[in-house]
N, C-alpha and C positions, 0 to 999 in steps of 0.2 A: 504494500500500500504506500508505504513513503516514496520508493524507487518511485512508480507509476503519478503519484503528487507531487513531487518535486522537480519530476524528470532527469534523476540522475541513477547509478546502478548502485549497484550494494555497496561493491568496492570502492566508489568517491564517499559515500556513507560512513563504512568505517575508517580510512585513510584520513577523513575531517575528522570525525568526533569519534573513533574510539568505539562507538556500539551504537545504541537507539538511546542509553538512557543518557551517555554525553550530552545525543542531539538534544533531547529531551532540556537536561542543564542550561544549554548553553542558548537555548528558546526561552526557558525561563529567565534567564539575565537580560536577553534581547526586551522582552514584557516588562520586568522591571524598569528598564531603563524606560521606555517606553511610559510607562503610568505615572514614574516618581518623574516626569518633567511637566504632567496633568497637575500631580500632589502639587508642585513648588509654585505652578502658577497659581493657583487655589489658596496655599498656606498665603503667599504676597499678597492676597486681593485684599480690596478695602471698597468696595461697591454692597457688602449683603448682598440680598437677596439676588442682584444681577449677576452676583457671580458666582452664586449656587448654581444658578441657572444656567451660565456660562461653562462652571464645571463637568455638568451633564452631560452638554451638548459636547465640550470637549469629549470628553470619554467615549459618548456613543460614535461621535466622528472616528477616533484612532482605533473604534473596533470593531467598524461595518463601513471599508472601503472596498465597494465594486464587489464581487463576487467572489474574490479570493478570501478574505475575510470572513468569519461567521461567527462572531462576537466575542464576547469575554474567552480570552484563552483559561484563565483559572477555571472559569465554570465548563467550561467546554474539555477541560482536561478531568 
């Protein structure tokens, strides 16, 4: 399923990460990085309520682009 998803074979697979659960790791670092730069503009706001609301919208933006995307990676793992 990964090879066929990603479009690569086994062997670029493990030669990058080591197994599935590297890939696995090193996706959750990518997500990390990815949400705590959502958290740090949030933590800085000073709007309330507009940027609760700003928050959201960021979030659901970085987690449903186009068809590749299929939402929260945590929930979805």
């Amino acid at each position: 399923m990964l090879e066929k998803e990603m479009g690569i074979n086994k062997f670029s697979i493990y030669a990058s990460f080591g197994n599935k659960h590297g890939l696995f790791i090193e996706s959750l670092k990518c997500y990390k990085l990815k949400v705590s730069v959502i958290l740090e503009k949030f933590k800085n706001a000073t709007n309330s309520v507009a940027d609760i609301k700003q928050f959201f919208y960021d979030f659901v933006a970085a987690n449903f682009k186009g068809s590749t995307q299929k939402g929260c990676f945590i929930t979805n793992t």
